[in-house]
N, C-alpha and C positions, 0 to 999 in steps of 0.2 A: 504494500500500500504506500501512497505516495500521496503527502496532503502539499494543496497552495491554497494561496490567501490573496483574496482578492475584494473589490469594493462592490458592495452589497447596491443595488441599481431597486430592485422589488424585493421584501423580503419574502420569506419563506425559508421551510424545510423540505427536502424530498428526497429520494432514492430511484435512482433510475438509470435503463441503461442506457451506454455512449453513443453517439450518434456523430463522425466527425468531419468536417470538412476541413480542410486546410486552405480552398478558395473563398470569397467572399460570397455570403446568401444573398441572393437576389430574393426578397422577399415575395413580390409579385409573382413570378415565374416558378419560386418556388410552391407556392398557397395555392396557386389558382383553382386545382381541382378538387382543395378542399374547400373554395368560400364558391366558388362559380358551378360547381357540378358534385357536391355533397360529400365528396369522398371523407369519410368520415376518419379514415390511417391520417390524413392529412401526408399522400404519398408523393413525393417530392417530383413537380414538375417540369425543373431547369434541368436542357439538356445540355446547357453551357457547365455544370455542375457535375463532375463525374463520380464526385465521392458520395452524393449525393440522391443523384436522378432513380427514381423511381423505386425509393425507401420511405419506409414511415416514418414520416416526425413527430406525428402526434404521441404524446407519453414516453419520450424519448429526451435523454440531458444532450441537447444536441448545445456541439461544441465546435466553436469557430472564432476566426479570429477579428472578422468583421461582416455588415450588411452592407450592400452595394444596389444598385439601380435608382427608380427614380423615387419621389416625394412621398408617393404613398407606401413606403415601408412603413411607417407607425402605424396607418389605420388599416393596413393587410394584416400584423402583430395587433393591435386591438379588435380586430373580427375573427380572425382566428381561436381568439381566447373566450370573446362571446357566443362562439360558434361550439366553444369545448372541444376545438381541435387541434390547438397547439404542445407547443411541445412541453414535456412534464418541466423540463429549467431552460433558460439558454446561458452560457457561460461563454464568455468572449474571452478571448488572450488580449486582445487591443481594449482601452478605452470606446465605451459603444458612442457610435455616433449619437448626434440628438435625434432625429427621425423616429429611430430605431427604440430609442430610448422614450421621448415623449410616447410613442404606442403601448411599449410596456407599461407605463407608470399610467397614462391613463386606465389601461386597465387593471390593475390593480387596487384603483383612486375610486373608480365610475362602475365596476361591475361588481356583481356579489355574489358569493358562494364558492366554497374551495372546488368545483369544476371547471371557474374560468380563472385559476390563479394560474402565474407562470413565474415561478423565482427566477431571477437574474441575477449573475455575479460579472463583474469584467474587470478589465487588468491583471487577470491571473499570470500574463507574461508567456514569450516564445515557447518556455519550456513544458509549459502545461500541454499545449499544441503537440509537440514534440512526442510527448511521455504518452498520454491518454488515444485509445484504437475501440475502434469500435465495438459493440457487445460487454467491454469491461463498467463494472457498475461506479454510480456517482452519487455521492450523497453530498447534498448540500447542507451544512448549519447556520445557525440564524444567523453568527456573526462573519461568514461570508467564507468561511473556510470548508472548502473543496476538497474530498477526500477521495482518491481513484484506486480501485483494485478490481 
């Protein structure tokens, strides 16, 4: 096991498994077939995205190091969450953009009920990125510390 410490973005606690990209999420491209055509896995659309493309995200610690495309990454991240389709945490290694980050916090601010929670940590650093592979589980703690095995 292998813990980092990064800054708490939404709180929460959860346990789940990895999910990793080391490309940037394209939020849009990645959601589409879960807010536009119900897919309830929330299974990954971007075929720009290889670590990615046609996996479930929903209930998954999906781990990355940034979100990339256009404006609407916050409110594809806040329908996703009211849809109960995102993912169980997102853990960034970079600083999350604001976009990305206003989506989150508003949903955790505006929506209610631990189905549409989504804990965030970021700045966990290159090495996290590095360390953490897919299927290995993640438990997040309230004070932002990220435990991988």
């Amino acid at each position: 096991m292998k813990v980092f410490k990064g800054r708490v973005v939404t709180p929460g606690e959860v346990k789940a498994e990895a999910l990793v990209t080391h490309g940037g999420l394209n939020t849009l491209a990645s959601f589409q077939k879960a807010l536009q055509f119900g897919d309830k896995k929330a299974t990954c659309g971007d075929q720009n995205n290889p670590d990615l493309y046609n996996k479930q995200m929903a209930g998954k610690a999906l781990c990355l190091p940034q979100t990339i495309g256009s404006t609407t990454g916050g409110l594809v991240l806040y329908c996703a969450c009211s849809m109960g389709r995102q993912p169980a945490c997102m853990l960034f290694s970079k600083p999350i953009d604001s976009l990305a980050g206003a989506g989150c916090i508003l949903a955790d601010v505006w929506l209610e009920g631990e189905s549409a929670k989504m804990p965030v940590v970021d700045s966990l650093g290159d090495e996290f990125l590095e360390y953490v592979k897919d299927g290995m589980t993640i438990t997040i703690k309230a004070d932002g510390v990220v435990e991988v095995c």
